[in-house]
VOPAGU-2260 file (C-alpha; in pm, 1 decimal, decimal comma):
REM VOPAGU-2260
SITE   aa  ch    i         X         Y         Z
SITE  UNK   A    0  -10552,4   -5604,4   -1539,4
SITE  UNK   A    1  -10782,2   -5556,4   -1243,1
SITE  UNK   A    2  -11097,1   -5516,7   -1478,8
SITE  UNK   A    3  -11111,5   -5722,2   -1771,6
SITE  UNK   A    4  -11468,0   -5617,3   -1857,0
SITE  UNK   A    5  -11399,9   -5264,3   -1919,9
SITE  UNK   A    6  -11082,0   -5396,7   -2110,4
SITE  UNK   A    7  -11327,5   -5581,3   -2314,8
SITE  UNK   A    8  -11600,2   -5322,2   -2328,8
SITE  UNK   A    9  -11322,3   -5060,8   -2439,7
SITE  UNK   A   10  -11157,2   -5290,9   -2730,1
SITE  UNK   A   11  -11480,1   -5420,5   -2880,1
SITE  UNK   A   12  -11591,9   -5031,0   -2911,0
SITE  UNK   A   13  -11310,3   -4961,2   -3100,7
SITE  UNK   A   14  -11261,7   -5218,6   -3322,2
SITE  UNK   A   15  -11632,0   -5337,1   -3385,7
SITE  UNK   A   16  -11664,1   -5146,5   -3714,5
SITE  UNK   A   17  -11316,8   -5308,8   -3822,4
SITE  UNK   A   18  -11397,7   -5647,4   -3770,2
SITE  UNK   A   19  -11770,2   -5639,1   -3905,3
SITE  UNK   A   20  -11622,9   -5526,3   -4244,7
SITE  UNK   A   21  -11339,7   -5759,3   -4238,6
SITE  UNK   A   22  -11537,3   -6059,2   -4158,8
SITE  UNK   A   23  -11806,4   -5967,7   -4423,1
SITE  UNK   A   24  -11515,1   -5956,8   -4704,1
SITE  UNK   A   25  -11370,6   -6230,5   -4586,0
SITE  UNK   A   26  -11712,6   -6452,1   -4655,8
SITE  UNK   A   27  -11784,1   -6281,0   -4964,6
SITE  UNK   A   28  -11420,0   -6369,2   -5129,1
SITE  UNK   A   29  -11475,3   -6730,0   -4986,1
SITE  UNK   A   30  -11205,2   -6738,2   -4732,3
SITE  UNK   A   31  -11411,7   -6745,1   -4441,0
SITE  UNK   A   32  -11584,4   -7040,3   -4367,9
SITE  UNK   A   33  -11814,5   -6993,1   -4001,4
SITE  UNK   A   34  -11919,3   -7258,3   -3796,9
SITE  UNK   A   35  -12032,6   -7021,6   -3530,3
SITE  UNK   A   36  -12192,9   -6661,6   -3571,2
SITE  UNK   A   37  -12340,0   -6404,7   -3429,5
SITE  UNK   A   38  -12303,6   -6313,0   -3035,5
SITE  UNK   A   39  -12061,2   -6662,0   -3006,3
SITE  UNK   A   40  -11849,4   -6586,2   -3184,3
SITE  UNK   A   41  -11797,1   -6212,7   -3074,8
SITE  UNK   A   42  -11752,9   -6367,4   -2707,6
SITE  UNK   A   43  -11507,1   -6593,6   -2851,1
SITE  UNK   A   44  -11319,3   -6389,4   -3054,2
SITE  UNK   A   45  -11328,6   -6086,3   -2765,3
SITE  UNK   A   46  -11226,1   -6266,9   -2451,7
SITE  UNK   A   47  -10977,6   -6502,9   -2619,4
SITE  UNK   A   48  -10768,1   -6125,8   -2680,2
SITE  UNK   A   49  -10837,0   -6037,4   -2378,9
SITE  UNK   A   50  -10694,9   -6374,7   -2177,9
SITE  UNK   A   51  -10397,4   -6348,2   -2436,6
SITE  UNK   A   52  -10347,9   -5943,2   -2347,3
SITE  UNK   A   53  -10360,8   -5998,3   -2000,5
SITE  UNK   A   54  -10104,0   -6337,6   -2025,2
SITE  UNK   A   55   -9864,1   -6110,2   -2230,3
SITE  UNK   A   56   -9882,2   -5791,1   -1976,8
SITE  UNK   A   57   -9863,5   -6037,7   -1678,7
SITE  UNK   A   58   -9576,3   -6266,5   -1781,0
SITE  UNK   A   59   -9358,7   -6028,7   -2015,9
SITE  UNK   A   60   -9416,3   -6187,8   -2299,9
SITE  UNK   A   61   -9348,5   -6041,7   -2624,3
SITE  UNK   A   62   -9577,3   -5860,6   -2814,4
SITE  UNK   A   63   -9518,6   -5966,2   -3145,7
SITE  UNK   A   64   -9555,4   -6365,9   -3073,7
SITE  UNK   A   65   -9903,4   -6255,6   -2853,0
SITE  UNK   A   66  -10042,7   -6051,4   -3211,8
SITE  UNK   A   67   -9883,2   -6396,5   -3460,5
SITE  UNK   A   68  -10054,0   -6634,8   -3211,8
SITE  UNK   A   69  -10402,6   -6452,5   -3160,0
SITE  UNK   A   70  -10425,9   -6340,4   -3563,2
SITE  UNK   A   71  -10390,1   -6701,3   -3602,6
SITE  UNK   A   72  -10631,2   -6831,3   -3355,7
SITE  UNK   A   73  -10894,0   -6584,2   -3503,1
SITE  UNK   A   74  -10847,2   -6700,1   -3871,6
SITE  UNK   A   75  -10845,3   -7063,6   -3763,7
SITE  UNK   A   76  -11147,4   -6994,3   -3569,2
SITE  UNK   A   77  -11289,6   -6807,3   -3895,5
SITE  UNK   A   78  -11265,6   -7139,3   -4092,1
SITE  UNK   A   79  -10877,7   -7099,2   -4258,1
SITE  UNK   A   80  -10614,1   -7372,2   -4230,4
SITE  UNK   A   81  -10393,0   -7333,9   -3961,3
SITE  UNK   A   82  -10103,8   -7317,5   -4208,6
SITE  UNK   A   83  -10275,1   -6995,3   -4397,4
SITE  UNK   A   84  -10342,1   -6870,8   -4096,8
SITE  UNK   A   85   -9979,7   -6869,8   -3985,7
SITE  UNK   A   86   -9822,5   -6724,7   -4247,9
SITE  UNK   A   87  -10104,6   -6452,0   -4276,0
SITE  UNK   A   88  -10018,4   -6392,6   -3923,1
SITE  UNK   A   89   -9694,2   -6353,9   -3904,5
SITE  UNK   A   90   -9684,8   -6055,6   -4226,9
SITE  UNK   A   91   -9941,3   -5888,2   -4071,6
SITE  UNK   A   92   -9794,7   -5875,1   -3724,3
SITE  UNK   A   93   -9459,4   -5797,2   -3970,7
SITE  UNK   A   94   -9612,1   -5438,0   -4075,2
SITE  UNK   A   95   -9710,9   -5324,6   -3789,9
SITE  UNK   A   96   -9386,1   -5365,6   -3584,5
C-alpha cells in the first residue's frame, strides 16, 4: 500500500456512520467503558486497521486471524475484557467468512 492516507481517508468514509452507532449502543447497554474519546480514539482505532491491513496484504497473512485479532484489539481498546473480546471476535469474524 503505497498510500496509506487515502486507505485511511477511504475506510473511515465508509464506515464512520457504522461505528458512531455501534459505539453509542455499546455505552448505552454498559459494555463500553472509554478511557479515551473523541478524535484519539478515531486515530487509534483507524490507523491500528490500517497497519494490520497493510501487515496482512504485505506478508500473506490470513484474513480471518487479521479481522479476530483487530475486532479484539478494538473491543479491548473500547473497555471489554480481553477474554469477551475474543470470543466476540472470533463469531463475528465466523459470519462473515
Amino acid at each position: 500500500v503505497e498510500y496509506p492516507r487515502f486507505l485511511a481517508a477511504a475506510i473511515n468514509e465508509s464506515i464512520r456512520g457504522y461505528v458512531d452507532q455501534d459505539l453509542a449502543m455499546g455505552i448505552e447497554q454498559g459494555r463500553f467503558k472509554l478511557s479515551m474519546g473523541g478524535r484519539l480514539l478515531d486515530t487509534t482505532i483507524l490507523w491500528a486497521l490500517i497497519g494490520i491491513l497493510i501487515d496482512t496484504l504485505e506478508n500473506n497473512l490470513s484474513v480471518d486471524e487479521s479481522l479476530v485479532y483487530f475486532t479484539q484489539m478494538h473491543l479491548v481498546v473500547l473497555g471489554m475484557s480481553r477474554e469477551e473480546a475474543e470470543e466476540i471476535a472470533v463469531k463475528a469474524v465466523s459470519l462473515v467468512t
